[in-house]
C-alpha positions in Angstrom: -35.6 11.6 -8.4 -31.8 13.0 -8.1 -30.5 14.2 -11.5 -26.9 14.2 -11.8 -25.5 16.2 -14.2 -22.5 15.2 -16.9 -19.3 14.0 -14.1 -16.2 16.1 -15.0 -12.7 14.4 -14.5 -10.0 16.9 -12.6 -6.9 16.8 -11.1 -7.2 16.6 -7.5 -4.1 18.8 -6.7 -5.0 21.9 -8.6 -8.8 21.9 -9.6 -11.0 24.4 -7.6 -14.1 22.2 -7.5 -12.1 19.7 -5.7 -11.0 22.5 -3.3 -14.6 23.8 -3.0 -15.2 20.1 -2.0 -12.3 19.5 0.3 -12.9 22.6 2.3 -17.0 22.0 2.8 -18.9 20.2 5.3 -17.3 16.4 3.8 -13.8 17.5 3.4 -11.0 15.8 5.5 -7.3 16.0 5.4 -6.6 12.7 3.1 -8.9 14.1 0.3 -7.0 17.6 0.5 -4.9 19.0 -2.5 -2.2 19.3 -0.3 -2.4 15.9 1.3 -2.7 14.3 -2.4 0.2 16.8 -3.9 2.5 15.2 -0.9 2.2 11.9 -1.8 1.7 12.1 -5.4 4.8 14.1 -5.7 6.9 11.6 -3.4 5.9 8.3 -5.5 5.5 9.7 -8.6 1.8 9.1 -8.7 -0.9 11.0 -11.3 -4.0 11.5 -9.4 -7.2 11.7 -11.1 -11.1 12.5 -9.4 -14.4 12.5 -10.8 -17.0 15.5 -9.6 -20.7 15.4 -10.2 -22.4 19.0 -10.2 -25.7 20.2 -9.6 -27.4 21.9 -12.1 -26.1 25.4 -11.1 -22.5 24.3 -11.2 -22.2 23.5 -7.7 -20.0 20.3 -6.8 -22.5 17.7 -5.5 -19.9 14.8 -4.9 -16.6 13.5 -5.5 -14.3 10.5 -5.8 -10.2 11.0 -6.2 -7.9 7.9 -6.5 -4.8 7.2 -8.0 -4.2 4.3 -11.0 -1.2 2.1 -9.7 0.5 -0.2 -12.1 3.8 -2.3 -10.5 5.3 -5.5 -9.8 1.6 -5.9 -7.7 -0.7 -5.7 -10.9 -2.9 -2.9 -12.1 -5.0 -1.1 -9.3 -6.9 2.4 -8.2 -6.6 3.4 -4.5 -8.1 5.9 -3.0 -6.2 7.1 -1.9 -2.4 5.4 -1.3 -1.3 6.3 2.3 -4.2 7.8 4.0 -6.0 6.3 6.9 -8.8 7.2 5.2 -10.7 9.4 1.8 -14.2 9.3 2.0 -15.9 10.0 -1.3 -18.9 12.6 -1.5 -21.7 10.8 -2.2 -24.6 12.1 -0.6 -27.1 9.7 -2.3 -26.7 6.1 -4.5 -27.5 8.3 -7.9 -24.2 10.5 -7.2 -21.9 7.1 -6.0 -23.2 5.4 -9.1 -22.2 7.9 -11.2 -18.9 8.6 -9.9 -17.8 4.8 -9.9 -19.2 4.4 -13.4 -16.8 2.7 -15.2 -14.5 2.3 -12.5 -15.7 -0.9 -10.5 -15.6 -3.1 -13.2 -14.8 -7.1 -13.6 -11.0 -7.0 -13.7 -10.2 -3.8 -12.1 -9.7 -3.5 -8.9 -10.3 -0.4 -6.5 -9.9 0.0 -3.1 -11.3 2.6 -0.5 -11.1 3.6 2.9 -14.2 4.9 4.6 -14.8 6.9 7.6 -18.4 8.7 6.7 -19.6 7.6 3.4 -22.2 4.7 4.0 -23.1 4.7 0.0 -20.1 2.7 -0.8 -20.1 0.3 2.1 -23.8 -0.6 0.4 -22.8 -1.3 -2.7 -22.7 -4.7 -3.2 -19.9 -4.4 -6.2 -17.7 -3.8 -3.2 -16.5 -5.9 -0.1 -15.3 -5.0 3.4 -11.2 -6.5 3.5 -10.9 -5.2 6.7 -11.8 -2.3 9.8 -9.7 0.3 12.0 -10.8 2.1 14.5 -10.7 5.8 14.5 -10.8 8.2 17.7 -11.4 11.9 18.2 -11.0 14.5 20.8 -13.7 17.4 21.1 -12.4 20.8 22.0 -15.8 22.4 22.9 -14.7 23.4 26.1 -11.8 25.8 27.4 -9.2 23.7 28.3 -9.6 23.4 31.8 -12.8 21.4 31.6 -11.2 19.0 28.2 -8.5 18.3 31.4 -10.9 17.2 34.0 -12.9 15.1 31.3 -10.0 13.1 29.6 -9.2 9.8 31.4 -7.7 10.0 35.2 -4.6 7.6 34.3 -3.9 10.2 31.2 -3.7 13.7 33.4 -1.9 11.2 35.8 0.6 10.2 33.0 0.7 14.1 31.7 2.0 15.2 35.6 4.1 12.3 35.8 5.8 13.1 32.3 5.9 16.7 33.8 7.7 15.8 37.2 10.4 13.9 35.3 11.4 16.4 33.3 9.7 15.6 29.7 9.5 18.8 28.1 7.6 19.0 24.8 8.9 21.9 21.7 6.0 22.4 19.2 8.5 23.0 15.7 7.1 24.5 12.8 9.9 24.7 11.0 10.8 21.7 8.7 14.0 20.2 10.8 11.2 19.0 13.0 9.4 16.3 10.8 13.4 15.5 9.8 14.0 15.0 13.3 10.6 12.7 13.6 11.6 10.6 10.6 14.3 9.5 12.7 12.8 8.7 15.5 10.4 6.9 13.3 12.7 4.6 11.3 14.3 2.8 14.6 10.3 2.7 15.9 9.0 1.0 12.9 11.9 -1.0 12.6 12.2 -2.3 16.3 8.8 -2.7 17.5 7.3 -3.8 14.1 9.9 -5.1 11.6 8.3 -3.1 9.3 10.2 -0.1 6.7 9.1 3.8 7.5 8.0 6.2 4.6 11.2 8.0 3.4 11.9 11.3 4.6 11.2 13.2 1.3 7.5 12.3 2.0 7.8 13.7 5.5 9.2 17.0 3.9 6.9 17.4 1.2 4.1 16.9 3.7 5.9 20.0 5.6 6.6 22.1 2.1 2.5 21.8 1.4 1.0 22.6 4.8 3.6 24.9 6.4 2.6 28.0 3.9 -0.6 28.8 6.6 1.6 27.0 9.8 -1.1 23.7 8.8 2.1 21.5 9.8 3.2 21.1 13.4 6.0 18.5 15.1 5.1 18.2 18.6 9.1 16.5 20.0 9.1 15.3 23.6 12.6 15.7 25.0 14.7 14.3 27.8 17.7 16.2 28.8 19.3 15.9 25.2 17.2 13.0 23.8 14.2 13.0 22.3 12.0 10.1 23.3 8.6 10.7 21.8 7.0 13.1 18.8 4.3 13.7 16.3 3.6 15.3 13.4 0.4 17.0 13.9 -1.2 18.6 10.4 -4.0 21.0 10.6 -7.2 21.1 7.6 -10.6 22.0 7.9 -10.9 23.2 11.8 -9.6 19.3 12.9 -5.9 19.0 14.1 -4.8 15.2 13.0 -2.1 13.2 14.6 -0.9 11.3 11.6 2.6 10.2 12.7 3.5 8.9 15.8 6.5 7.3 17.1 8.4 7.0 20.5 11.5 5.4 22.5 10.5 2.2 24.2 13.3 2.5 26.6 11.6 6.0 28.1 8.4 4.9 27.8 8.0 4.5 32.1 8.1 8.2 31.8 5.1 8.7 29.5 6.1 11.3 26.8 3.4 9.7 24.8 0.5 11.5 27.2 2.7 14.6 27.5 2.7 15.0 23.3 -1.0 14.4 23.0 -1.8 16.9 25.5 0.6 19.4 24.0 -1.5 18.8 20.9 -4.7 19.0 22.4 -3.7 22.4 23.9 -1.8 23.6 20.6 -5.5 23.1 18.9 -7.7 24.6 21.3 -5.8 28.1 21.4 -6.1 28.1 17.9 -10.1 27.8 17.9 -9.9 23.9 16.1 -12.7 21.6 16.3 -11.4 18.7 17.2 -7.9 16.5 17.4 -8.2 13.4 15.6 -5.8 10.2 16.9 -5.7 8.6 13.3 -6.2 5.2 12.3 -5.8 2.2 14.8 -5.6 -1.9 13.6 -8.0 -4.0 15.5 -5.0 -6.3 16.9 -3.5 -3.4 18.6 -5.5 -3.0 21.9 -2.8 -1.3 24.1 -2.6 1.5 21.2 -6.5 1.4 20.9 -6.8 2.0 24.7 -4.2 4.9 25.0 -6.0 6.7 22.6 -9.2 6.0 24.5 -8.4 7.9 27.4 -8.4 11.2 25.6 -11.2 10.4 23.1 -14.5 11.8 23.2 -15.7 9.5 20.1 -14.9 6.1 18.0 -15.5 5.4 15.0 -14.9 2.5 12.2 -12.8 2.7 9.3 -14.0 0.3 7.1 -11.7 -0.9 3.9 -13.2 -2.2 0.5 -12.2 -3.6 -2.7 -13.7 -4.2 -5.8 -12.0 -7.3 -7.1 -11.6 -10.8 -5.9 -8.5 -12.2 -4.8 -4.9 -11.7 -5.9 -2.7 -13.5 -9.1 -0.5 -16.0 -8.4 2.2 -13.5 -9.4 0.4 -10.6 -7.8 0.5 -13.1 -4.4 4.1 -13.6 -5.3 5.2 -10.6 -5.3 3.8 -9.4 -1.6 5.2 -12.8 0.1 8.8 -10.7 -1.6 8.3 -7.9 -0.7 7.7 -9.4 3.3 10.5 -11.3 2.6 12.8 -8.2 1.7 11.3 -6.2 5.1 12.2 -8.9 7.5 15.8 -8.5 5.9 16.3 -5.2 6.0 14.4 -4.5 9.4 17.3 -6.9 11.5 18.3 -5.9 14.7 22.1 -6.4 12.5 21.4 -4.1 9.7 22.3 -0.5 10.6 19.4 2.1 10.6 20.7 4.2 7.7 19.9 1.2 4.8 17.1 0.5 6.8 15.9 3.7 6.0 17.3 3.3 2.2 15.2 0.2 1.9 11.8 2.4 2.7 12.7 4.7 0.6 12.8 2.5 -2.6 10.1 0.1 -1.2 7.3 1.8 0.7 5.9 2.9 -2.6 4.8 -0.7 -3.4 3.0 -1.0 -0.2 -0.1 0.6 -0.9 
C-alpha cells in the first residue's frame, strides 16, 4: 500500500522541490519555473502547486495551477497557456492526494495531459477535448535524421534553399520582438483570432535566455522575413512553441527550411528530441506537415472537473468572440489589433 506523506503547498516559480521535480524524469517545459514565472508575470497570475514527499523528503509528485477569477467565473487551470502540464502522479494514492480538495462540486479545474494516465482515470474528471502532439528523435548524427524525415520535407528544405530562404538563429531578444510581429498579422489573417502580447513573448526571452534556453529561428527573403519560431530549450527536448509565417511566400517553403534549422540547432547541442507542440484535430494540413519530420504522435487529452458553463459565464465568451471578430478585420490596422491581445488574451484561458 503507497503512503503518502503530509502534501506541502509551494510556489511553483521559486520552490526547489518543484525544480527538483521539473528537471527529473516527468519534467517538461510547461511545468517549468521559468515557463510558469513568464506567464504569471505577464497576466498577473499567483501560482500555487501541491507536492507529495516520500518519507525521506524526496518529491514523489506534483500538481501546479493557477486560481483565475474574471468576467468568466472562478476557475484553476493548469496551467493557462501551455499545450500541456502533466501532473506527477505516479500512482492513484499520490493524484488523490494532490487533488484533495481541489475537484470539488462547484469548482472547476481544468488540465492538459500528455503523460499522466491517473487523471484521465479519474472519473471526477471529463475529456473536453484532444490535440495531437509530435516529436522528432535526434538519436542519430544528422545525416541519417535527414535521410529518415519525409522525402517531400528534404525536397521542401532544398527548394527553400535554391530560392534563397536563409534562416538566422537570434538569441538575443529583438528576435522574439521581430516574431511577435510576424505573429500578430498570422493570427489575425489566417484565423481571426488576437496573438499574445509581446511582453509575454519578452518575458519568455528574459527567463530562458540566462543559459541561451530561448532561440528565434527567422526565415528571411532578401529583406523580408516570411517564416519564424521561437524555439525554447528544457530538460534535453528543444520545443517549437510559436510558429507563424507569410502566406504570400509560402510556395517557397520557409516553414521546412525553419524546422530543419531547428532540428540541426538541437542535435549539435546533444538534445533529445525537438517537440512540434500542440496541434487541433481540425487542422489536418498543420497535422500532416508536422508528420513528415516526426518520429512519434501522441494525444493531448484536455479535462475539466465541472459541468457546463453559467448563463453569464456563457455570456461572456459569446463577447469576448464578438470583440475578436471586430478587432481581427481585414479594416482595422495591425497595431490595435495587437492592443486588443494585449488587454484580452488574458481572458482566454
Amino acid at each position: 500500500m503507497t503512503t503518502i506523506a503530509p502534501i506541502t503547498t509551494v510556489d511553483p516559480r521559486k520552490d526547489e522541490l518543484w525544480r527538483t521535480l521539473a528537471t527529473g524524469e516527468h519534467g517538461d517545459l510547461f511545468t517549468s519555473p521559468p515557463w510558469i514565472d513568464a506567464v504569471c508575470s505577464t497576466y498577473g497570475f499567483t501560482p500555487a502547486a501541491r507536492i507529495a514527499l516520500d518519507a525521506d523528503g524526496t518529491p514523489r509528485g506534483g500538481l501546479a495551477w493557477v486560481p483565475v477569477s474574471d468576467l468568466r467565473g472562478d476557475r484553476l487551470c493548469s496551467l493557462p497557456f501551455s499545450d500541456w502540464a502533466d501532473p506527477v502522479a505516479p500512482d492513484t494514492a499520490t493524484w488523490n492526494a494532490l487533488v484533495d480538495g481541489l475537484i470539488e462540486p462547484g469548482t472547476s479545474l481544468t488540465l492538459r495531459c500528455l503523460h499522466a494516465a491517473e487523471p484521465v482515470a479519474d472519473p471526477r474528471l471529463r475529456i473536453t477535448g484532444e490535440t495531437v502532439q509530435h516529436t522528432t528523435r535526434i538519436d542519430a548524427p544528422i545525416e541519417d535524421i535527414h535521410r529518415r524525415i519525409d522525402q517531400a520535407a528534404r525536397r521542401n528544405i532544398a527548394k527553400a534553399d535554391r530560392g534563397g530562404i536563409r534562416v538566422e538563429a537570434i538569441s538575443g531578444i529583438r528576435g522574439v520582438q521581430q516574431f511577435h510581429q510576424l505573429q500578430v498579422g498570422l493570427r489575425k489573417r489566417k484565423y481571426r483570432m488576437l496573438a499574445q502580447p509581446v511582453e509575454f513573448f519578452e518575458n519568455i526571452w528574459d527567463r530562458f535566455s540566462a543559459d541561451g534556453s530561448v532561440v528565434t529561428m527567422l526565415a528571411r527573403h532578401a529583406e523580408d522575413t516570411v517564416a519564424g519560431v521561437v524555439f525554447l530549450a528544457w530538460n534535453g527536448i528543444l520545443h517549437c512553441k510559436f510558429a507563424a509565417s507569410r502566406p504570400d511566400y509560402l510556395a517557397m517553403r520557409p516553414n521546412d527550411a525553419v524546422y530543419w534549422a531547428g532540428i540541426r540547432w538541437a542535435a549539435e547541442r546533444g538534445m533529445r528530441a525537438v517537440d512540434w507542440g500542440a496541434s487541433d484535430v481540425d487542422q489536418p494540413g498543420l497535422i500532416r506537415f508536422k508528420s513528415k519530420y516526426a518520429t512519434d504522435e501522441k494525444r493531448i487529452v484536455a479535462l475539466k472537473s465541472a459541468g457546463e458553463p453559467s448563463p453569464a459565464q456563457a455570456e461572456a465568451g459569446r463577447v469576448l468572440g464578438d470583440i475578436t471578430r471586430l478587432f481581427t478585420d481585414e479594416s482595422v490596422p495591425d497595431r490595435i489589433t495587437d492592443e486588443a491581445g494585449a488587454l484580452l488574451y488574458r481572458y482566454f484561458c
